[in-house]
BATI-444123 format. One line per 8 residues: for each residue z, x, y of N, C-alpha, C. Coordinates in steps of 0.02 Angstrom, whole numbers, plus 32768, in hexadecimal, padded with zeros to 4 digits. Atoms other than C-alpha are relative to their C-alpha. Example, Ala and Ser with C-alpha at 12.3 -4.5 7.8 and 13.67 -1.06 7.14 Angstrom:
BEGIN
8000:802D:7FC5:8186:8267:7F1F:8000:802D:803C | 7FFD:7FD6:7FC5:8165:82AC:7FCB:8025:7FD9:8037 .
//
This chain:
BEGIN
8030:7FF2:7FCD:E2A4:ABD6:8B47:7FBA:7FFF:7FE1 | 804E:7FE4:8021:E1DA:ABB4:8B33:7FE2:8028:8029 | 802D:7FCA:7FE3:E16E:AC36:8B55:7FCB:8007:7FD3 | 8063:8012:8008:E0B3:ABFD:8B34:8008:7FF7:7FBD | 8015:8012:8049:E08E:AC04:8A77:8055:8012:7FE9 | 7FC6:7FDB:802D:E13E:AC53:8A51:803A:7FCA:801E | 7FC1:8012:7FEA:E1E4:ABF4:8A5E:803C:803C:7FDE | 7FCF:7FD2:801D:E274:AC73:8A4E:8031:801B:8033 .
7FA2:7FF6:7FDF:E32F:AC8F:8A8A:8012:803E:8004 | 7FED:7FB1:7FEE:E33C:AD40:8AEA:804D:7FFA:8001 | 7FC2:8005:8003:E3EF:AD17:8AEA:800B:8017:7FC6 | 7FF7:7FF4:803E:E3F6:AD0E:8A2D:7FDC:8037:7FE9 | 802D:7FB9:801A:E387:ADAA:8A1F:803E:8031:800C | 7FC7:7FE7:7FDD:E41C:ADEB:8A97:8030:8017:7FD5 | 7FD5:800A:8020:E497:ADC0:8A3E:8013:8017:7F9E | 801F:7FF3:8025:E45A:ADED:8990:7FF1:8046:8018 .
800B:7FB6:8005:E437:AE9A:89BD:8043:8020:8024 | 7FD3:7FD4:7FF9:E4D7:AEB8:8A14:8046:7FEF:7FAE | 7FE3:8004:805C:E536:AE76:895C:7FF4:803A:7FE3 | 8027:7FE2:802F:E4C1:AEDD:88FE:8020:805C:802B | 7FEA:7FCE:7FDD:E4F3:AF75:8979:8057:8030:7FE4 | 7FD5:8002:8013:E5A0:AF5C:8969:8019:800A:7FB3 | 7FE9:7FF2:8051:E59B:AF5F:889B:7FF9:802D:8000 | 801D:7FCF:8016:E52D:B001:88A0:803D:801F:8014 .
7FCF:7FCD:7FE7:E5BE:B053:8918:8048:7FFF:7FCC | 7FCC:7FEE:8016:E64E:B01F:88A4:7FEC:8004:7FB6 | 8022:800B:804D:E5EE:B028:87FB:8007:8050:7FE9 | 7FF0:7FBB:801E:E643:B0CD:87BE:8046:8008:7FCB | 7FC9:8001:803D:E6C9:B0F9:8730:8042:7FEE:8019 | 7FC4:8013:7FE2:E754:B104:87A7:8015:7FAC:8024 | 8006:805F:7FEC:E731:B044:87EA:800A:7FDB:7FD2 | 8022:8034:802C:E6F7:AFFC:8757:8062:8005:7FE8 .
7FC3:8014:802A:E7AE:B033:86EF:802B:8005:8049 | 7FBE:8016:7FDA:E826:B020:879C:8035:7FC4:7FFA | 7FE9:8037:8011:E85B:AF83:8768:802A:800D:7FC0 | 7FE0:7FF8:803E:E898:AFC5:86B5:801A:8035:8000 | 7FED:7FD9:7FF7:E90F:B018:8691:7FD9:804E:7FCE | 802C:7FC5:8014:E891:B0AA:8648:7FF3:8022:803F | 7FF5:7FD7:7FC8:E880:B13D:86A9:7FA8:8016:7FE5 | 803C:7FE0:8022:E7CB:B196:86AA:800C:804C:7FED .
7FFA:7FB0:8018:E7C7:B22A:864B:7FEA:8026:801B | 8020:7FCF:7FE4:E7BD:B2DE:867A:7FBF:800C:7FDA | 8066:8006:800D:E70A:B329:866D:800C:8020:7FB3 | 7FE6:7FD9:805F:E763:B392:85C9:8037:7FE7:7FE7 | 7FBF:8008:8024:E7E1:B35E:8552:8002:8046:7FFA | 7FED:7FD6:802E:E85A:B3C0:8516:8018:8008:7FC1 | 8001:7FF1:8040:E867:B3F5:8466:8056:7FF8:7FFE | 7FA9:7FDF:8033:E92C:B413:8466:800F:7FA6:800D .
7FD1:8053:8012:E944:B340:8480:7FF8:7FF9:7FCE | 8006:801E:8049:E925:B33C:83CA:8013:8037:7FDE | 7FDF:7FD4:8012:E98A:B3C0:83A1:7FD9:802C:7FC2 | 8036:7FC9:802A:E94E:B42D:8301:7FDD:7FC4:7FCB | 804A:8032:801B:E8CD:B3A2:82CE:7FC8:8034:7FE3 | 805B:7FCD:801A:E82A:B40A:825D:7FCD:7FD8:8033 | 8041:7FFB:7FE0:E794:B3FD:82C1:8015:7FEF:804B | 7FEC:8029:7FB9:E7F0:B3CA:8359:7FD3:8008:8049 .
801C:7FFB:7FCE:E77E:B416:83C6:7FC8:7FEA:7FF7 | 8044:800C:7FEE:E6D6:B3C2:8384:8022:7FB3:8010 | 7FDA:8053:7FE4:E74D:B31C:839B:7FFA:7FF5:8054 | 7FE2:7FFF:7FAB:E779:B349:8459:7FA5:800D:8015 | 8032:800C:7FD0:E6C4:B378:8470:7FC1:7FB7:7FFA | 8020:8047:801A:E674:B2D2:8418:8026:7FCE:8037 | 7FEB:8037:7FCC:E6E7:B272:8492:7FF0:8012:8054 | 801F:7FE7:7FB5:E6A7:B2D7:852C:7FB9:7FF4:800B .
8046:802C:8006:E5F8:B2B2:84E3:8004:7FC5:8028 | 8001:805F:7FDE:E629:B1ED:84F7:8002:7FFA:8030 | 7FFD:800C:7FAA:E66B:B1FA:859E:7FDA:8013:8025 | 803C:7FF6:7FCB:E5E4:B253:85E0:7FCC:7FE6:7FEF | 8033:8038:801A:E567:B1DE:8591:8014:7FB8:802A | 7FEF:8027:7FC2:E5D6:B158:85EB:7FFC:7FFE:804C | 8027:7FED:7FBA:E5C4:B1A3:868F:7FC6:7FF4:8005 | 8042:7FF2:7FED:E50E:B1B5:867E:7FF3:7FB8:800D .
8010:803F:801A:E4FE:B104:8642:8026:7FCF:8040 | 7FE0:8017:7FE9:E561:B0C4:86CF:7FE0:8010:8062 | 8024:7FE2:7FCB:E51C:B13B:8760:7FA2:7FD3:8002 | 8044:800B:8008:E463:B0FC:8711:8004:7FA6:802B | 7FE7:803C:7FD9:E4A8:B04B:874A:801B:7FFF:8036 | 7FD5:800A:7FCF:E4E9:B066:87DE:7FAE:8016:8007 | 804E:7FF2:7FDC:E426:B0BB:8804:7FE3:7FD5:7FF3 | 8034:8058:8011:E3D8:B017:87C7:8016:7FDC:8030 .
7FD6:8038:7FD2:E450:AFA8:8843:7FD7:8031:8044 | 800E:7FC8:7FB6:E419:B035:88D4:7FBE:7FE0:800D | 805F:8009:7FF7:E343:B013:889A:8007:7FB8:800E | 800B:802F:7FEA:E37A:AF66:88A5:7FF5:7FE0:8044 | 8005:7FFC:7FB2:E3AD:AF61:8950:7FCC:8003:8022 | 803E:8001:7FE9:E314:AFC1:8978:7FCD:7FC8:7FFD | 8022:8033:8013:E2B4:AF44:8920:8003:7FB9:802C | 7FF1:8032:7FD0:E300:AEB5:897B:7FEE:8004:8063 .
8021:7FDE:7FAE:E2DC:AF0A:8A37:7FB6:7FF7:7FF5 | 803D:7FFB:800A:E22A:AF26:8A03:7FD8:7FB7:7FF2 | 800D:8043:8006:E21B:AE71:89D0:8007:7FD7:802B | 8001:8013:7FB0:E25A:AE2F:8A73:7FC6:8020:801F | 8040:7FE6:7FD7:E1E3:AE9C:8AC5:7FC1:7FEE:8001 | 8043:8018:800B:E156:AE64:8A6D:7FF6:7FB8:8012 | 7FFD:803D:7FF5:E174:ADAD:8A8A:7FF9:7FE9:804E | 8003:8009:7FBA:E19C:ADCD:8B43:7FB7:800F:802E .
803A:7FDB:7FEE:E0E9:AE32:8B49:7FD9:7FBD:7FF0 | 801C:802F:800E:E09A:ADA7:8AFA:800D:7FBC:802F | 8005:8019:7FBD:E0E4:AD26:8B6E:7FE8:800C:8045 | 801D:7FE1:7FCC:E0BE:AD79:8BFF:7FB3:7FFF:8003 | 8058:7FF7:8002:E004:AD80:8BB9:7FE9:7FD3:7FFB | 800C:8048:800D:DFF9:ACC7:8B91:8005:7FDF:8044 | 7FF3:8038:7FC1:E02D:AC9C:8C4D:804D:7FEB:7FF2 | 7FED:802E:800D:E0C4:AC57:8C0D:8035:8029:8036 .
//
């Protein structure tokens, strides 16, 4: 579609932000490993799966570290895919404002 100085495909804006939608909604631990057979861990290990292991509990909490570093790191991406969206709406908008102001 032209529209005055701008040529650009509200379809593909469309389309492209409902994708981008769709990743943000399934872009979480339980999505990402459903496919494998990995399960997502609880929010705590427990110390007794490693039976009388020494330090076992800075072990169980160094791996609760990771996973909640994974979450974050995963949640932070799923809020980037969200600003994109926005981003993409706001960019249609402006194009459609701008047509509209050109006559076109």
């Amino acid at each position: 579609m032209t529209t005055g100085f701008v040529d650009a495909s509200y379809q593909a804006f469309d389309e492209c932000r409902t994708r981008v939608r769709t990743a943000s909604q399934e872009f979480n631990v339980a999505d990402i490993l459903k496919d494998s057979k990995s399960k997502t861990p609880a929010e705590r290990t427990d110390p007794t799966l490693f039976g009388m292991l020494n330090n076992v509990t800075d072990l169980t909490a160094q791996m609760d570290a990771t996973w909640a570093a994974v979450r974050a790191e995963i949640e932070s991406g799923r809020l980037r895919l969200a600003e994109v969206e926005r981003a993409l709406s706001d960019v249609e908008t402006n194009l459609r404002t701008a047509a509209t102001a050109s006559g076109a």
